[in-house]
Each structure stands twice: as structure tokens, then as C-alpha cells.
C-alpha positions as CSV (number, residue, x, y, z in Angstrom):
1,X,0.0,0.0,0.0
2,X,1.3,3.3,-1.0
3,X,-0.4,6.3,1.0
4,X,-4.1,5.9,-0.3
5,X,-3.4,4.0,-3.4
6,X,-3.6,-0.1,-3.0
7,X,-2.6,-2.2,-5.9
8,X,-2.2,-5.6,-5.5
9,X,0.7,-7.5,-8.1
10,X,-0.3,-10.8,-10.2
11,X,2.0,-12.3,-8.1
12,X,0.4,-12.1,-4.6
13,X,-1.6,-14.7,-3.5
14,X,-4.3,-12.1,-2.2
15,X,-4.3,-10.8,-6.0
16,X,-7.4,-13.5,-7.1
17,X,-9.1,-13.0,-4.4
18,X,-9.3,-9.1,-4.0
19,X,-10.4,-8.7,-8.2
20,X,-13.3,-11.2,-7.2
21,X,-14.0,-8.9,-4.3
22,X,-14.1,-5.7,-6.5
23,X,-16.2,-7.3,-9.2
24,X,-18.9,-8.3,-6.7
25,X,-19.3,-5.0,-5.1
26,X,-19.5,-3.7,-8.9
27,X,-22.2,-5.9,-9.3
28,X,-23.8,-4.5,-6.2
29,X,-22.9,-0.7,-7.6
30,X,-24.8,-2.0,-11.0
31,X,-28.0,-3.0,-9.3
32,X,-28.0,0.4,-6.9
33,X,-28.0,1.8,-10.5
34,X,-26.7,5.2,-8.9
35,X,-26.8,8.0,-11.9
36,X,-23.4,9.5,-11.0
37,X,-21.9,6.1,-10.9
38,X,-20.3,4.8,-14.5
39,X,-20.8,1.6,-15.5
40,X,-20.0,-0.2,-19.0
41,X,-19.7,-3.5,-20.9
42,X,-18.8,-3.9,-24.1
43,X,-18.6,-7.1,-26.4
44,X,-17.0,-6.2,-29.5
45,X,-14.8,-7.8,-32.7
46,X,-11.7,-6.6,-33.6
47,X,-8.0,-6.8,-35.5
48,X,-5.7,-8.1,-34.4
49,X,-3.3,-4.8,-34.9
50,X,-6.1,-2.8,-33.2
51,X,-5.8,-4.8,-29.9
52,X,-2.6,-3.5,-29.8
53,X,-3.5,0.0,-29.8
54,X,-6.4,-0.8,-27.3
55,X,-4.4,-2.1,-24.9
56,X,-2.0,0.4,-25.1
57,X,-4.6,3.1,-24.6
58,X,-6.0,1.5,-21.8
59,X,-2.8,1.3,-20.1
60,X,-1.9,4.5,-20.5
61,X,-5.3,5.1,-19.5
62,X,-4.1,3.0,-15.9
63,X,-1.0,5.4,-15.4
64,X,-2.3,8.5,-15.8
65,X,-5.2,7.5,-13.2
66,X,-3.0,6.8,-11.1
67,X,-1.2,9.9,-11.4
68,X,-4.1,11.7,-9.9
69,X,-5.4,9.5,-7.2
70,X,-1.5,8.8,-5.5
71,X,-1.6,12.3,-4.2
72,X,-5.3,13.1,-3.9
73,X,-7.0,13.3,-0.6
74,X,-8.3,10.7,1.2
75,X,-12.0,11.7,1.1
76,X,-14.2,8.8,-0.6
77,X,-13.0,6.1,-1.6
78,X,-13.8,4.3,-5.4
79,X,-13.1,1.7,-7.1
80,X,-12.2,1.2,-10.8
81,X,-12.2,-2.4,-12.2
82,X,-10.9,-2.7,-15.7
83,X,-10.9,-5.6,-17.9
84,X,-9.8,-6.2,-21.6
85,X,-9.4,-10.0,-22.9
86,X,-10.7,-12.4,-25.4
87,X,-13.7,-14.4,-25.2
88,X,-13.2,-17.6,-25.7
């Protein structure tokens, strides 16, 4: 934990368990259906070379998030639960 920013690594053991956590309270936010609150899914096809750029977007997306919640106040806390991968 770094001041009010927790991120836990792939490699913890905890790491499983805490996304399953976040999802579920998600699902929770979903069905409280709060207007303020963003929520989105998206099923989509796509190239190959465009994957690429996505995921490079969305990670640059990550950093720059993180940017301004490291030194923000610690008023309210949120959540953000991201997930890009192929359906199989």
C-alpha cells in the first residue's frame, strides 16, 4: 500500500481474491444503478493490430489514473475495475 493508493501485483496470493471482491461490489454498484456512478460493458470484434493500440490506450489510461489518485486526498474512496481479454 502506498499512501491511499492499494494495488495488489499478479503475483500475490491475495491478488485472485481481492479482483473477485471488486467485481462483486461492482455488481452491487450495478443494481443500486446510482446516476453519477459509470458503468460499461462492451462485447466487440476486432483486429488483431487494433488490440494493440487498445491495450496500449487502456494502459496508459491505468498510469495516468494513477497519477491523480497517488496524491489526492483521502475523502471517498472508489473503485475502478478494468478488464480487456478475449472471449473464448
Amino acid at each position: 500500500m502506498s499512501g491511499p493508493f492499494l494495488h495488489i501485483g499478479k503475483d500475490s496470493p491475495l491478488f485472485y481474491h481481492q479482483q473477485v471482491s471488486w467485481r462483486q461490489r461492482t455488481i452491487e454498484a450495478v443494481y443500486r444503478n446510482e446516476p453519477e456512478e459509470i458503468h460499461f460493458a462492451s462485447c466487440f470484434t476486432i483486429s488483431t493490430m487494433d488490440v494493440k493500440k487498445l491495450r496500449t490506450m487502456l494502459v496508459e489510461t491505468i498510469q495516468s489514473t494513477t497519477e491523480v489518485i497517488k496524491p489526492s486526498r483521502e475523502e471517498k474512496l472508489y473503485s475502478i475495475c478494468l478488464d480487456f481479454f478475449e472471449v473464448h
